[in-house]
N, C-alpha and C positions, 0 to 999 in steps of 0.2 A: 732715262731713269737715273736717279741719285746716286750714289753706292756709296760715297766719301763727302763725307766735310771738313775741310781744313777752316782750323780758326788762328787766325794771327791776331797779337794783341799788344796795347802799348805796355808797360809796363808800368805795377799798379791797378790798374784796370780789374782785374780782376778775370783772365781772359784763362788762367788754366781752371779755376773753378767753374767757369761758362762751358767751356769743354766738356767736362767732369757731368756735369746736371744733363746736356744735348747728349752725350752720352749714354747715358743710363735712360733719357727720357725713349730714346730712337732704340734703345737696346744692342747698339754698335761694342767694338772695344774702343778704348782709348788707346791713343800713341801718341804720348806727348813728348819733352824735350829733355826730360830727368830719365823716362824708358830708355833714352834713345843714346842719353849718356849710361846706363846702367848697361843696357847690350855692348855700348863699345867696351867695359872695363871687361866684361867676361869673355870677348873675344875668341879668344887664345884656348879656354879653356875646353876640353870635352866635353860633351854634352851631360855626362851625370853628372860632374864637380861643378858645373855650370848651374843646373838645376838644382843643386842644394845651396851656392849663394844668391839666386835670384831666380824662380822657377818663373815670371813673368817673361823677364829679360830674355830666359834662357828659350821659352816660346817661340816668344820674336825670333830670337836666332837662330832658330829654325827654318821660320819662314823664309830668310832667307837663302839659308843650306838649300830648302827645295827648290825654289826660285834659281838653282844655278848661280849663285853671284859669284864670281871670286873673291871669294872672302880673303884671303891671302892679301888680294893688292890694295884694300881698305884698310886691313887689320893688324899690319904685322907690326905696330908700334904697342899693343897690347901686353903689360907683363904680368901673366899672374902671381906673383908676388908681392905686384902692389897695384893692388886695383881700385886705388882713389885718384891713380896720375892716368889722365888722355892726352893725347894734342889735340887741338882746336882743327887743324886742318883736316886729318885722315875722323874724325868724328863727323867732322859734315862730308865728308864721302861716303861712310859707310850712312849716314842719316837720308843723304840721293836715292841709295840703293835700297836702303828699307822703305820709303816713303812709296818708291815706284812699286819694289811688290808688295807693300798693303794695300796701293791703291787698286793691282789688278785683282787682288784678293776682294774687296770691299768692304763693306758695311763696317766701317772703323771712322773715328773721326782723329784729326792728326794736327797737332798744334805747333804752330811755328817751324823755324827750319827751312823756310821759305817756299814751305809745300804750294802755295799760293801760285806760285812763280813756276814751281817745278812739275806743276797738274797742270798749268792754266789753259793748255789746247786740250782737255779731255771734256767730254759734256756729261760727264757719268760724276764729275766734282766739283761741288756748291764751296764757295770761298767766301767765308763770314771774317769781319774784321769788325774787335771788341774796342772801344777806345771810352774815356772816359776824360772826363775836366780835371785840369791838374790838380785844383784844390781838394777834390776827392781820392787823387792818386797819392798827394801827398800824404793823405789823411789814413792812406791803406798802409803806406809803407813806415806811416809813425806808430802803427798799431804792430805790426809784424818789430820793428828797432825803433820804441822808444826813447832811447839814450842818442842816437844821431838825430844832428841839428842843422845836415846839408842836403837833405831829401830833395829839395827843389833841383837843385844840381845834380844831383845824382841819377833822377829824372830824364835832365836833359841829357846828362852824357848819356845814358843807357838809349836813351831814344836814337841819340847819335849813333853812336857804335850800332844798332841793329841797322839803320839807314845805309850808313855805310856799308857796314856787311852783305844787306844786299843787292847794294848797287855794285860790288866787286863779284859776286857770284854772277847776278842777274841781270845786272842793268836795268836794274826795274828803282821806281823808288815807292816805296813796300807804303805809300798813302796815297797811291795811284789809285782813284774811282776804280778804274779799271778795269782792275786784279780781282775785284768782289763782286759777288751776288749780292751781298746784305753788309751794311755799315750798322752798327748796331751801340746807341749809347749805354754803355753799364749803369748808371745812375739809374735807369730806371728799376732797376734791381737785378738782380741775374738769373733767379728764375722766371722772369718777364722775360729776357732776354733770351734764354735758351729757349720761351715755349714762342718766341717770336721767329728765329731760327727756325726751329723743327716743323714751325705752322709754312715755313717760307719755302722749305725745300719741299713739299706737297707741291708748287704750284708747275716746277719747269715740264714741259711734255702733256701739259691736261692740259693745253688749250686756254688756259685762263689769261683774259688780258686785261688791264685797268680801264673801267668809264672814264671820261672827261674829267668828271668829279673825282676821280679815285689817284689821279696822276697825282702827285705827292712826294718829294723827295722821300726817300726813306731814310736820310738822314744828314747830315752836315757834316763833313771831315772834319775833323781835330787840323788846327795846324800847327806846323814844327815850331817845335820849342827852341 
């Protein structure tokens, strides 16, 4: 049975809004990658002072209090005095350690963070990857900064750097078939997209297998920019 679905997504794509809709549609929470930096900023802080700057965050951070994690050995870079500054490295440790207990929690869907990679021997987590054609991506991030004129490259780098990042965590390279249940193109709109998702993770454990006729790629990988 299903409990989690992690969506990883290129950037542009529109892949925290696909979350956001499979979310709401399945009735899970979300735990995306803005959560997951908001929980590391409060870190530090007690649980009321916590809950009056992010009463979300401060959930989360909870779950992991119960969960037993040492919080201590993720978090101690945490100032609350200025809680716009993280580092990148103890951020994605403490984001390991949330990701593992939402997962044993369930019914959450969890975006990026290379949850993909960090689930992938569980059979209880469906692994959607949102990608979409660059001239569409370009076309999302002219709409978000109209005034920048390097979006294509900016594209590529970002694409890069997440590639990177987790082939040094994982060793995976994060547009590996693989790694997914469901490849899913955004163009065809997102709420297509999310009810193609949610219709998708119905199917593992019922027995259901494709006809002859039915065998069909479910989609074509994007390749590296």
């Amino acid at each position: 049975m299903i409990r989690v679905i992690t969506i990883t997504h290129q950037c542009g794509s529109g892949g925290t809004q696909l979350a956001s809709l499979v979310a709401r549609k399945v009735g899970w929470e979300l735990l995306d990658h803005q959560l997951m930096d908001r929980i590391a900023r409060i870190a530090n802080l007690d649980a009321r002072t916590a809950a009056k700057f992010d009463p979300q965050a401060a959930r989360w951070w909870r779950v992991l209090q119960r969960a037993k994690i040492n919080l201590a050995a993720c978090c101690t870079y945490v100032s609350p005095r200025r809680l716009d500054e993280v580092d990148d490295r103890s951020v994605h440790a403490l984001a390991m350690q949330l990701i593992q207990a939402a997962a044993d929690i369930g019914e959450c869907v969890i975006v990026g963070r290379g949850a993909q990679c960090l689930l992938q021997s569980r059979a209880d987590v469906f692994n959607a990857l949102a990608f979409a054609p660059i001239e569409e991506r370009v076309q999302a991030l002219h709409a978000r900064w109209p005034e920048r004129r390097d979006l294509q490259a900016l594209l590529a780098r970002t694409d890069s750097q997440h590639a990177e990042s987790i082939r040094q965590q994982y060793r995976r390279d994060w547009l590996d078939p693989m790694l997914y249940d469901l490849c899913v193109n955004t163009s065809i709109g997102l709420d297509r997209a999310a009810t193609l998702i949610n219709e998708a993770v119905v199917f593992p454990g019922t027995g259901w297998t494709p006809t002859t006729e039915e065998e069909v790629p479910l989609c074509h990988l994007p390749a590296q920019l």
